[in-house]
C-alpha positions as CSV (number, residue, x, y, z in Angstrom):
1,X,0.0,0.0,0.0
2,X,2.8,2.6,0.6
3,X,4.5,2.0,-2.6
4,X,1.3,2.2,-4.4
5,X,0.6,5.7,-2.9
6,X,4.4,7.0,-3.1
7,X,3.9,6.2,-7.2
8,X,0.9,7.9,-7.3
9,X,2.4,11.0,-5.7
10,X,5.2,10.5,-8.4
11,X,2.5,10.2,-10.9
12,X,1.3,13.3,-10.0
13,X,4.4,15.1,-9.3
14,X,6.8,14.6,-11.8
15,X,4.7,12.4,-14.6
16,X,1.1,14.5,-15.7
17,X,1.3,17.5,-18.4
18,X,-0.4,20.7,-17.3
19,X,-4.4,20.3,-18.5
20,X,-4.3,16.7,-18.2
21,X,-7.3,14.9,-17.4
22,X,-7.8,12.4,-14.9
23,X,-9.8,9.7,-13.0
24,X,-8.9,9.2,-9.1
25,X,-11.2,7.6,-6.2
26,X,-10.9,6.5,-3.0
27,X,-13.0,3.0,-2.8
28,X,-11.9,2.1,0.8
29,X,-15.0,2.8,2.6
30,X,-17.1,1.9,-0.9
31,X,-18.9,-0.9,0.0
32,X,-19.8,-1.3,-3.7
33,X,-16.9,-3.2,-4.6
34,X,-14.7,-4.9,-1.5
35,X,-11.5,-5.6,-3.5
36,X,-10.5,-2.2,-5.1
37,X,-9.3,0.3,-2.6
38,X,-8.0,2.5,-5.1
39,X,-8.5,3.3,-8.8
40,X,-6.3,6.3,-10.4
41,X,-7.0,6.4,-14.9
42,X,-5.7,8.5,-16.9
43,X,-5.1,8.3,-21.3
44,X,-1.7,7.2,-20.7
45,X,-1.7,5.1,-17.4
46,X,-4.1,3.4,-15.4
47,X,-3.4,2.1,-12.0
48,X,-5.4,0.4,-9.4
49,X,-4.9,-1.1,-5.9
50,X,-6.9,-4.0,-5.1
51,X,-7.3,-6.7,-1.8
52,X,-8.0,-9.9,-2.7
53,X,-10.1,-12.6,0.2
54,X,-6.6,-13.1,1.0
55,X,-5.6,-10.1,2.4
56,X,-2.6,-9.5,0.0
57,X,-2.5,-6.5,-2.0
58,X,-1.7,-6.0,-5.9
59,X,-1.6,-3.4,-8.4
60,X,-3.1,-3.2,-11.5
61,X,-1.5,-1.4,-13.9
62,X,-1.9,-0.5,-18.1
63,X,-0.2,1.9,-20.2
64,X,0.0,3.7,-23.3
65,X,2.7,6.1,-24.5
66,X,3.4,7.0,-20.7
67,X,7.0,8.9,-20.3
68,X,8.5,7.5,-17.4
69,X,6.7,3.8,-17.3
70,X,10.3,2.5,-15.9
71,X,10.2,5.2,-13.2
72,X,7.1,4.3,-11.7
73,X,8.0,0.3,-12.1
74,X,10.9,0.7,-10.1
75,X,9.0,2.6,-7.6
76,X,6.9,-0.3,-6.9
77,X,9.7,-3.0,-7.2
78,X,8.7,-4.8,-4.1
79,X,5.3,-5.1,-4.9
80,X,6.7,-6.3,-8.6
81,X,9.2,-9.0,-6.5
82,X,6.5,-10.1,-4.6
83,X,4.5,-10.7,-7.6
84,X,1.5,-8.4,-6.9
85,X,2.3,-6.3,-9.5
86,X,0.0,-7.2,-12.8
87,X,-0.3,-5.8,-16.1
88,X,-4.0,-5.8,-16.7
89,X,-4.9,-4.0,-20.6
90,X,-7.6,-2.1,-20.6
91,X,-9.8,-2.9,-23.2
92,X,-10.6,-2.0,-26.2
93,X,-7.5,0.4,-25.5
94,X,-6.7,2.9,-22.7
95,X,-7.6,5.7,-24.1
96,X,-11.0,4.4,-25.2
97,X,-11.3,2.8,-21.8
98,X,-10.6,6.5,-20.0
99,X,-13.1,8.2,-22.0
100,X,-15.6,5.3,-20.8
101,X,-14.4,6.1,-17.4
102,X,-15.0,9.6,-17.4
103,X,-18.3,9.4,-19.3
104,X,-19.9,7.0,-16.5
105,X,-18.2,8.3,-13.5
106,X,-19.3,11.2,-10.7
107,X,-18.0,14.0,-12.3
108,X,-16.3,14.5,-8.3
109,X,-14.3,12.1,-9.3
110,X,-12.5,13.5,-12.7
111,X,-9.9,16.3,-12.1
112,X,-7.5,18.3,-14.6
113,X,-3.4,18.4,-13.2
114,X,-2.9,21.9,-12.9
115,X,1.1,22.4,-12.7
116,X,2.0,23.9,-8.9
């Protein structure tokens, strides 16, 4: 759980353009669906955090023309040693699979990065 968050403050840090649009909720207290805990999607990346019956955790993860893919994989190298780490496409394709996102979505739940 605390490499998934560092990467996502990477993510937002050092890897979103200024304008960009993004997914990102919270599902922890979500009774709707147990397993995910937390979803982040953008056009170029899309990463989840899940709990399976077993208690272990894994990350979902798909991505499409993202900059600094490596970066954020090392950044989560335990989770990738441990084998919860899983590359999971989005179908048809992630951007098409975003723009689903956002069109079904609370609109509380899509933000734009706006550079600090």
């Amino acid at each position: 759980m605390i490499q998934y968050y560092d990467a996502l403050k990477f993510i937002k840090a050092e890897c979103l353009a200024p304008g960009t649009r993004y997914f990102e909720r919270d599902y922890k207290d979500d009774p709707n669906d147990p397993f995910m805990l937390h979803s982040f999607v953008s056009p170029q990346l899309s990463f989840h955090l899940e709990c399976g019956f077993d208690y272990f955790m894994k990350i979902e993860y798909d991505f499409a023309d993202f900059p600094r893919i490596d970066d954020l994989l090392w950044r989560v190298g335990y989770v990738k040693e441990r084998g919860m780490l899983i590359y999971k496409a989005c179908l048809p394709n992630l951007p098409t699979f975003f723009n689903n996102v956002v069109a079904y979505q609370e609109p509380q739940y899509i933000h734009t990065f706006q550079s600090e």
